[in-house]
N, C-alpha and C positions, 0 to 999 in steps of 0.2 A: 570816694570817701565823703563821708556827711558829717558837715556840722549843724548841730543844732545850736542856734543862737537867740537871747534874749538880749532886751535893750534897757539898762535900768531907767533910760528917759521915758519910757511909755509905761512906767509902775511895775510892781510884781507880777507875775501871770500865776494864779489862782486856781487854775483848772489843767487838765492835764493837757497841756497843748507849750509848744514855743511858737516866740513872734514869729520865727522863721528859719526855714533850715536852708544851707548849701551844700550846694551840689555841684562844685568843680567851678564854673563860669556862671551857675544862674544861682539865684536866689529864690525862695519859692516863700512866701508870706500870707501867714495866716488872715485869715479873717480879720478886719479889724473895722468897730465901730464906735461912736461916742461918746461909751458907757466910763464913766468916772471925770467926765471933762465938761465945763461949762455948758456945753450944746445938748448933753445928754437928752432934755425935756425940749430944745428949741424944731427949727420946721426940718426938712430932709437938706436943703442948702446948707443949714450951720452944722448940720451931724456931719455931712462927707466935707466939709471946709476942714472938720478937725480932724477927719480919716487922714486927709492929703499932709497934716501938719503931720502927723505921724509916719505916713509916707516917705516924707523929705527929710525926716530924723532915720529913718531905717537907711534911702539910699545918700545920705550923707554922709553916715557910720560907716557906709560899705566903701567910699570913695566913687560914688556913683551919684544920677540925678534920675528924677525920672521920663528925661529923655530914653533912658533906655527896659521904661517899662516892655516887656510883650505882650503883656495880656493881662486883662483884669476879668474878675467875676465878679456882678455886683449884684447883690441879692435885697431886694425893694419890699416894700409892706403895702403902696400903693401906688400905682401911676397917677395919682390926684395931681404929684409936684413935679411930676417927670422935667418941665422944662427948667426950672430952677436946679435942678439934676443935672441937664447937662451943660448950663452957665460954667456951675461949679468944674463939670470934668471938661471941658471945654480951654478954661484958666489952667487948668493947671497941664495939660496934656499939650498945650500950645499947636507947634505941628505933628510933635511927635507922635500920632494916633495909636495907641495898642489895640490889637486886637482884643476883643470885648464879647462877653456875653451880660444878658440882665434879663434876672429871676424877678417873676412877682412871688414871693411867699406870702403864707399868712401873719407871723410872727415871727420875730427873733427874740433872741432869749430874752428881754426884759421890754415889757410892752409899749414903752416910750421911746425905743429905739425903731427908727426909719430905716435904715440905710447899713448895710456891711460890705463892706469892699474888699477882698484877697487878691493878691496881682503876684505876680511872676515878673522878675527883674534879672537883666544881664549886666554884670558887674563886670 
């Protein structure tokens, strides 16, 4: 069975997507970057600082942390800041390391955005 779930802490969702759906024990979460939040326009460290605050509102909702992330996809615009990139996941993933991929694209949808990060959570 699937739930599909929205979180009115991260704003309305606008487009045809939910923050994230479940599927029994895991969690599976959309995309999420910047966009309507202070960092929007700041470097790719303040975009994914506020990916992770939205992060810890999802698995906090769920009675989870993200010690039990599995996997992130993190889709970039430029390795120019890579290492200020992984300060940030570094902080926040402590020892619990998820499995990980990272895309360079060319763009995401609004061209001051850096950084999109979707992850997979076991609740």
């Amino acid at each position: 069975m699937l739930t599909r779930k929205n979180y009115s802490e991260l704003g309305e969702v606008k487009a045809p997507y939910v923050h994230a759906v479940k599927h029994g024990d895991t969690l599976y979460v959309s995309g999420l970057t910047a966009f309507g939040t202070p960092a929007q326009q700041s470097d790719i460290a303040r975009q994914a600082e506020a990916i992770f605050q939205q992060l810890h509102i999802i698995a906090a909702s769920e009675g989870t942390s993200l010690k039990n992330l599995i996997k992130v996809t993190i889709f970039i615009t430029s390795f120019e800041e890579i290492n200020a990139l992984r300060a940030v996941l570094f902080k926040h993933y402590g020892d619990a390391l998820p499995a990980s991929s990272l895309v360079q694209i060319s763009q995401l949808f609004s061209p001051d955005l850096k950084v999109e990060i979707e992850a997979i959570m076991a609740l």
